[in-house]
C-alpha positions as CSV (number, residue, x, y, z in Angstrom):
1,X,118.5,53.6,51.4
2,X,120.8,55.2,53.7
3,X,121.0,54.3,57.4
4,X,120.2,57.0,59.9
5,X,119.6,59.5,57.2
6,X,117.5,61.6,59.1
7,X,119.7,61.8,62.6
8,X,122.8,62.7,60.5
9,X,120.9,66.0,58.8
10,X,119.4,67.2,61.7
11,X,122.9,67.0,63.5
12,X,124.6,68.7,60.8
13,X,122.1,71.3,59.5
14,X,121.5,73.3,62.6
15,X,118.6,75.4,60.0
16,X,116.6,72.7,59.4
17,X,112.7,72.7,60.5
18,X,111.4,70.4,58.3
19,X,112.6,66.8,56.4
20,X,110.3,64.3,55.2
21,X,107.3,66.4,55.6
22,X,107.8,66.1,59.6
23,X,109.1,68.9,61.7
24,X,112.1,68.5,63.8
25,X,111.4,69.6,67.6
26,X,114.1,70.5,69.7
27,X,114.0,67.3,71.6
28,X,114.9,65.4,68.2
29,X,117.6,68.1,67.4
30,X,119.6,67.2,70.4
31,X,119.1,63.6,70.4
32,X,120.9,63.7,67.0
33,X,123.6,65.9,67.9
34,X,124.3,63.6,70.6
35,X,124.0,60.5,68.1
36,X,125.9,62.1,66.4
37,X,128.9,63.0,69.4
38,X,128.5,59.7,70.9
39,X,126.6,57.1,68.5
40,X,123.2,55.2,69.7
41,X,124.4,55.3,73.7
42,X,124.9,58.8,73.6
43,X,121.7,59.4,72.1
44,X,119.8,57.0,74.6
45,X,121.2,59.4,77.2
46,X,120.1,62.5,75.7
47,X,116.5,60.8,75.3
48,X,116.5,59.7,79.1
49,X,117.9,63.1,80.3
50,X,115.1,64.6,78.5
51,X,112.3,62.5,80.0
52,X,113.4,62.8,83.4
53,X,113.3,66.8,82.8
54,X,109.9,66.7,81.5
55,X,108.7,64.0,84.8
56,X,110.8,66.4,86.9
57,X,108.6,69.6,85.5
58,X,105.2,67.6,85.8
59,X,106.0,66.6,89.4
60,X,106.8,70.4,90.0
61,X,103.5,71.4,88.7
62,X,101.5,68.3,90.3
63,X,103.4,69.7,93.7
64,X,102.2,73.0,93.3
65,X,98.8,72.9,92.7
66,X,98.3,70.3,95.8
67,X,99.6,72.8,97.6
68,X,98.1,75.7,96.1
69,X,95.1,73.3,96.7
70,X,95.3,73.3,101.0
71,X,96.8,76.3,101.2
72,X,95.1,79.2,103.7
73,X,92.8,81.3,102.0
74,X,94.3,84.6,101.3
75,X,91.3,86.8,102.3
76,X,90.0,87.3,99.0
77,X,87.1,84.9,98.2
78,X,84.9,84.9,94.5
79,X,81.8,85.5,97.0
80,X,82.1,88.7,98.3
81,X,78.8,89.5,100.8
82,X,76.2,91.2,99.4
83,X,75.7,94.6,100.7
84,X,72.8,96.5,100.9
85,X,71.1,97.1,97.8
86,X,71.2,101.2,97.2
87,X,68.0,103.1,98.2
88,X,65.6,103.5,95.4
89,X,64.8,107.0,94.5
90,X,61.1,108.1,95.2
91,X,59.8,108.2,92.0
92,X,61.2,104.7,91.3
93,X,59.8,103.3,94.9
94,X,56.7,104.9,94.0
95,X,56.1,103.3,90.6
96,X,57.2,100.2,91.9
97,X,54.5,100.5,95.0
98,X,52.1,101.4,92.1
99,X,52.9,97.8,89.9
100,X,52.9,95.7,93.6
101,X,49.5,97.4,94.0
102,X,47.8,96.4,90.8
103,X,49.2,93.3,90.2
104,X,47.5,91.8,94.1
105,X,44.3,94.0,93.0
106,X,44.3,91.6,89.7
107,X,45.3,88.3,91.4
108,X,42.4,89.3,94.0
109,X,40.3,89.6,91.5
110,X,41.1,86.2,89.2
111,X,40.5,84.7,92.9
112,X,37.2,86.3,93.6
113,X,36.3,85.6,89.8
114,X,37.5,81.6,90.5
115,X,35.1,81.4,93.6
116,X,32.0,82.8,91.9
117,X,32.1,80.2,89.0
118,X,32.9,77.2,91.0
């Protein structure tokens, strides 16, 4: 089997997207370029360069939302008051007088009807 097989054709075949069924990310590619510059110290390097870039970018994001978090309200808030509800036409008002009307005439008379059988 040979060694470091998979490092030496990623750093020489800039195409390549896939070997042994895995894909190559970009953090892999230029790990093995750099193996392949500056052998296993090199490469150690690139890897710690790379995870210091991705803790930098976390930190950035961790940084912004605590201050995104206690920062002054900009004047626009999800609850809005509620206005005044629009005046209902006449017609509607009227019909809905007319339901109001009949539906205490029928709970007065469930009551009445409760009292009489008790």
């Amino acid at each position: 089997k040979a060694q470091n097989y998979r490092r030496a054709l990623i750093a020489r075949c800039k195409c390549l997207t896939y070997l042994d069924d895995r894909p190559i990310f970009e953090e892999e590619r230029l790990a093995a370029e750099a193996w392949a510059v500056g052998g296993l110290p090199a490469e150690r390097e690139e890897r710690a360069r790379q995870r210091a870039e991705k803790e930098e970018a976390h930190r950035r994001n961790i940084e912004y939302m605590k201050g995104a978090l206690h920062a002054e309200p900009t004047g626009r808030s999800l609850r809005q008051p509620v206005a005044e509800p629009p005046a209902l036409s006449t017609s509607y008002a009227s019909a809905l007088n007319a339901l109001e009307a009949r539906r205490d005439a029928l709970l007065q008379g469930k009551l009445q009807a409760g009292a009489a059988a008790k």
